[in-house]
C-alpha positions in Angstrom: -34.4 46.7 16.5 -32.4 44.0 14.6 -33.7 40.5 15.2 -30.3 37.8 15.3 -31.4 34.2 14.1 -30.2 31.2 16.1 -28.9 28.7 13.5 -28.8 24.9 14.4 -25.9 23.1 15.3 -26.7 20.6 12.9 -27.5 23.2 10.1 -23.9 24.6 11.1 -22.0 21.5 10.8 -23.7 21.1 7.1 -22.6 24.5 5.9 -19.3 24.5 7.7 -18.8 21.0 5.5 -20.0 22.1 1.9 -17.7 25.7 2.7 -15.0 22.9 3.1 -15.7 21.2 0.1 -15.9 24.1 -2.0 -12.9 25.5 -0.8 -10.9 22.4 -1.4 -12.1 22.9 -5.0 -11.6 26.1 -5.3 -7.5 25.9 -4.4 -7.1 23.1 -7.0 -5.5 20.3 -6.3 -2.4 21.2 -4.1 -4.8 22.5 -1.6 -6.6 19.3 -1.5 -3.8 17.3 -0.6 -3.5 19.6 2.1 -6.9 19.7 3.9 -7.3 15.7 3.7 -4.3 15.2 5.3 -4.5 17.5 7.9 -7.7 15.4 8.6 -7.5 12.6 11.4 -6.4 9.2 10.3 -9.9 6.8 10.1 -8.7 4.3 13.0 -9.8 0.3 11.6 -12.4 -1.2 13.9 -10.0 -3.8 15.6 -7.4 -1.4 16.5 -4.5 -2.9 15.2 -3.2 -4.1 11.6 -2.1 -7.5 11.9 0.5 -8.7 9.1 -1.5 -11.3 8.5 -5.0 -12.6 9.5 -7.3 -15.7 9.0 -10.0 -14.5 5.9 -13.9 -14.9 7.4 -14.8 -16.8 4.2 -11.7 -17.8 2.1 -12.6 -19.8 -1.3 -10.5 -21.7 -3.6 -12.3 -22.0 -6.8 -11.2 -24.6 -10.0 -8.9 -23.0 -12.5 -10.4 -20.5 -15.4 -8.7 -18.3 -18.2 -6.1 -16.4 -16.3 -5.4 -14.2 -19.2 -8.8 -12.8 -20.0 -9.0 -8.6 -20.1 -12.7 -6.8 -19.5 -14.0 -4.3 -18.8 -16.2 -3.8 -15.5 -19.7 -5.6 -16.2 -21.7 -3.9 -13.9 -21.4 -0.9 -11.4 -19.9 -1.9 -7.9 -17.6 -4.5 -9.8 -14.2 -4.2 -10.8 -13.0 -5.7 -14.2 -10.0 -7.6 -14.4 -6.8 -7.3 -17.2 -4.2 -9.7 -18.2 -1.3 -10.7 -16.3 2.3 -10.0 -17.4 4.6 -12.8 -18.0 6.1 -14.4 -14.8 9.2 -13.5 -13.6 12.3 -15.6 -13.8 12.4 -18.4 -11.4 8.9 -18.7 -10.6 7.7 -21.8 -11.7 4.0 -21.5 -13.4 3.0 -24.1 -10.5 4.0 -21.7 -7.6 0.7 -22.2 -5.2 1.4 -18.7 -3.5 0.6 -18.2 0.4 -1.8 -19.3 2.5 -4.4 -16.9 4.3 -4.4 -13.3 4.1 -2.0 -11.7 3.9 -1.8 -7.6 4.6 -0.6 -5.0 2.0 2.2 -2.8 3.4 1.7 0.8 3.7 1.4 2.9 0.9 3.7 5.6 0.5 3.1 8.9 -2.3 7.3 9.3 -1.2 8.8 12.5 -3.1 5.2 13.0 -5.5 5.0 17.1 -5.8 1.6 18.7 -4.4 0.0 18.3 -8.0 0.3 14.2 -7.9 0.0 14.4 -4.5 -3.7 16.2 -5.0 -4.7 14.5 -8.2 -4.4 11.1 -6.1 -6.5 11.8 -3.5 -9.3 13.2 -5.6 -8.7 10.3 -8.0 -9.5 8.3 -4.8 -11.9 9.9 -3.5 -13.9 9.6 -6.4 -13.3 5.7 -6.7 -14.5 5.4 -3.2 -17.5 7.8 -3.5 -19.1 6.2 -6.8 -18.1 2.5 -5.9 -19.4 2.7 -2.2 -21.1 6.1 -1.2 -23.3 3.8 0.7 -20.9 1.4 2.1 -19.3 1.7 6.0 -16.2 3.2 6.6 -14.7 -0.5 6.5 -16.3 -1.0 2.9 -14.5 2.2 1.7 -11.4 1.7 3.3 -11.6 -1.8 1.5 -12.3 -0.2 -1.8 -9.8 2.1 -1.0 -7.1 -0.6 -0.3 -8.0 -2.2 -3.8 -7.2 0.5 -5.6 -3.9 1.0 -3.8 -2.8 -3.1 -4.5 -3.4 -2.2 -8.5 -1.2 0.8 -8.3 1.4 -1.4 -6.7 0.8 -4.5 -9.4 2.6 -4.7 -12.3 -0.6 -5.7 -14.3 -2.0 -2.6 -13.6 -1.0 1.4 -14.3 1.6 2.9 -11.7 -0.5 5.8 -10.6 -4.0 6.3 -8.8 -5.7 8.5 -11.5 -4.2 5.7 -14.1 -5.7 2.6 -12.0 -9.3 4.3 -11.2 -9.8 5.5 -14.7 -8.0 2.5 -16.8 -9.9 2.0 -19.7 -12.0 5.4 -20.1 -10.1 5.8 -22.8 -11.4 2.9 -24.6 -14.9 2.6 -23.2 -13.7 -0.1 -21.3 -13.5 0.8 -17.6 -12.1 -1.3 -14.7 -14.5 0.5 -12.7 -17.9 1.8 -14.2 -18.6 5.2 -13.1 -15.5 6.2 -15.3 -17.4 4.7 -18.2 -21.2 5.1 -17.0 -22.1 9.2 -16.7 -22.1 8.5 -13.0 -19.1 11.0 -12.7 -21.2 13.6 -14.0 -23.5 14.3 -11.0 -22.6 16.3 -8.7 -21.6 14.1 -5.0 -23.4 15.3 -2.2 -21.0 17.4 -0.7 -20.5 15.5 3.2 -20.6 12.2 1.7 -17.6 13.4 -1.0 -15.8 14.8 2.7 -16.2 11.3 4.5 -14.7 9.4 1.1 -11.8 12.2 0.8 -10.7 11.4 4.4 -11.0 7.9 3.7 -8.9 8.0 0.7 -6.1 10.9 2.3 -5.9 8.1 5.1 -5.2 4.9 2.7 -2.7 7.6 1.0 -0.8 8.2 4.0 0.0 4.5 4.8 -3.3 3.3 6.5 -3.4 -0.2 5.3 -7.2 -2.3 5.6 -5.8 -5.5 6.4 -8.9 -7.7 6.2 -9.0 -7.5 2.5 -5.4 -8.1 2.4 -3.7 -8.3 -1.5 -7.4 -7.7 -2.5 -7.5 -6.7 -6.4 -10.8 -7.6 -7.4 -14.4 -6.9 -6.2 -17.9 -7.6 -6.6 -21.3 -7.3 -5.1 -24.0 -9.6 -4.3 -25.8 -9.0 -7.4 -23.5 -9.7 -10.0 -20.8 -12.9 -10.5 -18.3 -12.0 -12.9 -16.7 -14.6 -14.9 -13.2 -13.4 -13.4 -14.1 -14.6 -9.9 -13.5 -18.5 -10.7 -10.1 -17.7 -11.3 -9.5 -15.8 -8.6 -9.1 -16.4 -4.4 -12.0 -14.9 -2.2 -10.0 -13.0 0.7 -13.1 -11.1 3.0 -16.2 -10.3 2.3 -16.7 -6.5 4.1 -20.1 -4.7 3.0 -22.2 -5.5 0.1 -18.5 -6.8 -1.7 -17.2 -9.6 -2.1 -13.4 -8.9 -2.3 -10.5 -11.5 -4.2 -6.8 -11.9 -5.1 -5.4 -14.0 -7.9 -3.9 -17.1 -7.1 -0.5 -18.3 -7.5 2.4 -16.2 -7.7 0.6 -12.7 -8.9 -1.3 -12.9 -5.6 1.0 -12.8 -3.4 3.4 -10.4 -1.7 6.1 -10.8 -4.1 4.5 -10.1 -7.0 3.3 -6.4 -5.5 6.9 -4.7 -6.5 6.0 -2.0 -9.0 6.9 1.3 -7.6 4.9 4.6 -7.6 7.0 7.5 -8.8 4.3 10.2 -9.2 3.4 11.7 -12.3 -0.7 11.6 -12.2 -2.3 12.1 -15.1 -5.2 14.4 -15.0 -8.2 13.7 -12.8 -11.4 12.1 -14.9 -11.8 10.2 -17.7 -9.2 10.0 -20.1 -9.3 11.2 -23.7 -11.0 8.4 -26.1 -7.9 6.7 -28.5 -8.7 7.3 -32.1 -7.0 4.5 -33.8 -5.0 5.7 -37.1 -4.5 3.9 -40.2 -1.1 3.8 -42.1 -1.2 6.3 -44.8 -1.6 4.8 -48.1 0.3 6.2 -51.1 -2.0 7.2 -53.9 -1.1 6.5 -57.4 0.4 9.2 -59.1 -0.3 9.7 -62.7 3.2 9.6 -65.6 2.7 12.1 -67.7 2.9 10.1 -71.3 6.4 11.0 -73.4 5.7 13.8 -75.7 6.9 13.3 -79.2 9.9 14.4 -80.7 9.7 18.2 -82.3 11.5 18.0 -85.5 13.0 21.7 -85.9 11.8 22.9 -89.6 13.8 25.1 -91.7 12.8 28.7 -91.7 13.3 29.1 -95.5 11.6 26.9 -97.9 13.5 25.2 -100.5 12.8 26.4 -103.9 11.5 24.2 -106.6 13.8 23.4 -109.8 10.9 24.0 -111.7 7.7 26.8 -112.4 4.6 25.7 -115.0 4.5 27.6 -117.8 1.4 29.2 -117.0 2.2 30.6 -113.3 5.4 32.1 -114.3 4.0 35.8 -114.3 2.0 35.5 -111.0 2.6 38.4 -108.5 3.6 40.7 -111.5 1.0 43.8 -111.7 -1.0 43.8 -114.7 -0.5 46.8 -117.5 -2.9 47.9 -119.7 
């Protein structure tokens, strides 16, 4: 008689989410985009998104270098880049706004089902190496980070180019990219939680707390960037910021996102070239002049007495 095994509800729920992660991998990217979304929107906490909303701890710090690029010091920090010049009419004085202020919905628009994919993995993987361990409202502000770089014009236009800027160089905005942290493989329902976090954030959820948020840090490290730099919320283990001035306000978030993700992961390491150098070529030296010689010899005017008879035969 065949014995059937009861299995677990909670050992079901497990398998039913790794078959769900390996299927999403299995149909590539397109078929990505299309589970996440078809997963329910993460609601925020509140209930609402306000347009704008008094920060829990806002800081105004003393002026630093506003121009310095690195790279991310530490893991769970971002790095910071330079800013582009300002735009005309904005006086280099401009003390931006007040408060926090939320980002507006993020829209993927017209992007085909390969960007479309590519960007939520790209996300998903930003929010599942920078904050595996972090609430829903830690990812969602990680998430939200990530989104206000693709729309500023300091940073790359795309979510692939904003989570892995600087791979390429070995200098990541956000260490995982840079770190081998990429290379183990996510446990499988904590990869599902920060794929419908990031399909969410992709589909115009906006985590307004954090508001114009491009910058984070934990508790453990201070980068240098922060004194430059306006706190907006602290949410988690992070301590979130904005720049100050004009380039941290609403106005400044203008670049457009018009598709065209590059490939998921790190990007291909730039091998610098060096102008080709011509290398001398050797003359060849002038050859002397061949003076043509006559093919008969002159004859002499005169013949010694004693050869006269040479080349006669000799008689007996």
């Amino acid at each position: 008689m065949t014995r059937i095994m009861a299995i677990p509800g909670r050992q079901v729920w497990s398998v039913l989410a790794l078959a769900g992660l390996l299927l999403v991998a299995a149909f590539g990217a397109a078929a990505a985009w299309r589970i996440a979304t078809a997963l329910p929107a993460v609601p925020d906490q509140a209930g609402s998104l306000p347009t704008a909303i008094a920060p829990s701890a806002l800081r105004i710090v003393v002026d630093a270098d506003r121009h310095a690029e690195s790279a991310a010091p530490a893991s769970g920090v971002t790095g910071t880049t330079a800013l582009p010049m300002l735009p005309a009419g904005v006086r280099p004085g401009d003390p931006g706004e007040v408060g926090v202020v939320a980002a507006r919905p993020f829209s993927l628009g017209r992007a085909s089902a390969v960007d479309r994919g590519r960007a939520v993995q790209c996300l998903a993987n930003a929010i599942y190496y920078e904050a595996a361990s972090e609430p829903d409202a830690g990812q969602r502000a990680v998430a939200q980070v990530v989104l206000n770089r693709v729309r500023h014009p300091a940073f790359p236009a795309t979510v692939c180019g904003v989570v892995y800027q600087g791979s390429e160089k070995a200098g990541c905005q956000f260490s995982f990219a840079c770190d081998g942290a990429a290379a183990r493989v996510p446990e499988a329902k904590a990869m599902l939680r920060a794929t419908r976090v990031a399909a969410a954030a992709l589909a115009g959820y906006v985590y307004a707390p954090v508001g114009l948020a491009t910058h984070y840090h934990t508790y453990a490290v201070t980068p240098t960037w922060n004194r430059a730099l306006v706190m907006t919320d602290m949410v988690g283990a992070h301590f979130f910021h904005r720049w100050k001035g004009y380039w941290g306000t609403a106005r400044a978030f203008s670049q457009s996102y018009r598709g065209s993700e590059p490939e998921v992961g790190s990007h291909a390491p730039v091998v610098p070239t060096l102008p080709a150098v011509a290398s001398p070529v050797a003359v060849p030296a002038a050859r002397p002049a061949v003076v043509p010689m006559p093919e008969v010899l002159p004859q002499s005017g005169q013949v010694l007495e004693r050869w006269k008879d040479s080349g006669k035969p000799l008689t007996p």
